[in-house]
N, C-alpha and C positions, 0 to 999 in steps of 0.2 A: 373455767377459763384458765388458761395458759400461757406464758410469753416465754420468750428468749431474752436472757436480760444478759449483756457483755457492757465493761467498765472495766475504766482503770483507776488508780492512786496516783498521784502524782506529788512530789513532793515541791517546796518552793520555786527550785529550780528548772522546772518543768522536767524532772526525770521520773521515768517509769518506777515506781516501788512495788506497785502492784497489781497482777492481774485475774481478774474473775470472768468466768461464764458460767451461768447456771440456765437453767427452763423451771419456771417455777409454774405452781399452784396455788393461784391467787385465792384466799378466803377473806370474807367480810372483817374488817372494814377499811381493806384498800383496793385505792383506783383498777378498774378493771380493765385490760386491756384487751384485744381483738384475737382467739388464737391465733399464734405463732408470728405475734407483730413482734419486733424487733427493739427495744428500747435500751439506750446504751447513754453512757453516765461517764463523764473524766469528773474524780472529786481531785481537788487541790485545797487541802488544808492547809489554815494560813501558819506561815512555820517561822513567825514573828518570835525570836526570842526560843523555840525549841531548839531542842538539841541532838535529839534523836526520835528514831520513828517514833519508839514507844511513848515520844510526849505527844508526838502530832497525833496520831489514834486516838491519845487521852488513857494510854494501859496504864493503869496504876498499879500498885507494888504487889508482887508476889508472894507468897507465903506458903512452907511447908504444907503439904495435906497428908490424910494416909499413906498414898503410895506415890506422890507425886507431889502436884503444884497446885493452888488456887488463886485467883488473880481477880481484879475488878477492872471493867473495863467501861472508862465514861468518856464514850467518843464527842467530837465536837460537834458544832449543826453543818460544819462543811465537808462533814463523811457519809452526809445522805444519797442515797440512790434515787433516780429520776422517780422513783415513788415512794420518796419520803423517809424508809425506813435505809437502815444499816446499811450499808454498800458491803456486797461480798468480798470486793478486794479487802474493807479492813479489816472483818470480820477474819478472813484465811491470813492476813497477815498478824493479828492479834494472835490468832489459834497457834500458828507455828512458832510465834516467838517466845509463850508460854509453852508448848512443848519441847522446842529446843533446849529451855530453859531447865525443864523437867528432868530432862536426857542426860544432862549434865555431864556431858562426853567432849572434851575441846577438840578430840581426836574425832569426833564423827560428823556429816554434814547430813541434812535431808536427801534423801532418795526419793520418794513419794510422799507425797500429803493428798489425802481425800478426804472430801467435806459435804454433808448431805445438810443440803439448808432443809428442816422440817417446818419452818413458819419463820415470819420475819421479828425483825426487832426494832420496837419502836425508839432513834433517838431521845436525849434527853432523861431514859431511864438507864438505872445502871444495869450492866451483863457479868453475872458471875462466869468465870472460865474456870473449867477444874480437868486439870492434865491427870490420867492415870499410868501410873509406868507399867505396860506389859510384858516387857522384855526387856533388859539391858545388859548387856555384853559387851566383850572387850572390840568385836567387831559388827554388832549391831547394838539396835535399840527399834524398840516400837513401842510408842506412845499415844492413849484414846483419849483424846480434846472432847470436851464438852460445853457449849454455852448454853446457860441457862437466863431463860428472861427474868424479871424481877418475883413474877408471880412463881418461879421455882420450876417451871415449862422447858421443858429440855427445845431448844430452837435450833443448834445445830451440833450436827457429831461428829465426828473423823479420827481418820487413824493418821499417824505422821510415821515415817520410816525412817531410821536413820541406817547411812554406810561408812566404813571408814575414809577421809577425805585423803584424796590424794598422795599427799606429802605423810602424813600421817604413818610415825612408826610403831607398832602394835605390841612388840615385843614387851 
């Protein structure tokens, strides 16, 4: 079984922070939908007292790894997708902000980010994120995001791109 699943993030204010489309491969033991039925998801986490994305997501603190970043991420119950698990918008937004982080470039902004959900992620447990640095340059960077479930299950992977922004002087 298959769906098309599209969602957004929304922060308090009813603004757009983030958007996902995926077509997943639903495995045991969630709800099973009808191929290529359509199910779409706005979360609005409550952003009573946050400050920034990284508290409404629930990202908690980062810390050096090998070649990069490692991060925990304990989202709240109102970043679930219409089938209970992880909303991909917070998931690619977690993912990029631990890579950005990684990139550690003020002079560079994303160019591409791609993210291959492999299984989903059940709320309420926590998600290790581990940024790998595979490039960085004074005019690029590329970074390989990893979450893992609690059971140590690689659940999603991606690469993030970075270019030099704009204004940005390289010299």
């Amino acid at each position: 079984m298959s769906a098309i699943v599209r969602g957004t993030v929304m922060d308090a204010n009813d603004i757009d922070v983030a958007y996902a489309e995926a077509t997943y491969r639903f495995v045991d033991p969630l709800p099973q939908l009808p191929d290529n039925q359509l199910a779409t998801a706005t979360v609005r986490p409550d952003g009573q007292g946050k400050s920034s994305m990284r508290e409404l997501i629930g990202l908690q603190a980062t810390e050096e790894a090998n070649s990069g970043l490692s991060a925990l991420l304990l989202p709240p119950a109102e970043t679930a997708n219409a089938l209970g698990t992880l909303h991909g918008g917070v998931s690619f937004s977690a993912a990029t902000l631990v890579a950005t982080q990684s990139a550690a470039n003020p002079k560079l902004v994303i160019s591409s980010a791609t993210l291959w959900f492999l299984r989903p992620l059940k709320l309420g447990l926590p998600t290790r994120i581990e940024a790998t640095n595979l490039h960085s340059g004074r005019t690029q960077s590329v970074v390989a995001i990893d979450l893992h479930s609690p059971d140590n299950k690689r659940a999603i992977h991606g690469i993030v791109s970075f270019r030099p922004r704009e204004d940005a002087d390289l010299r």
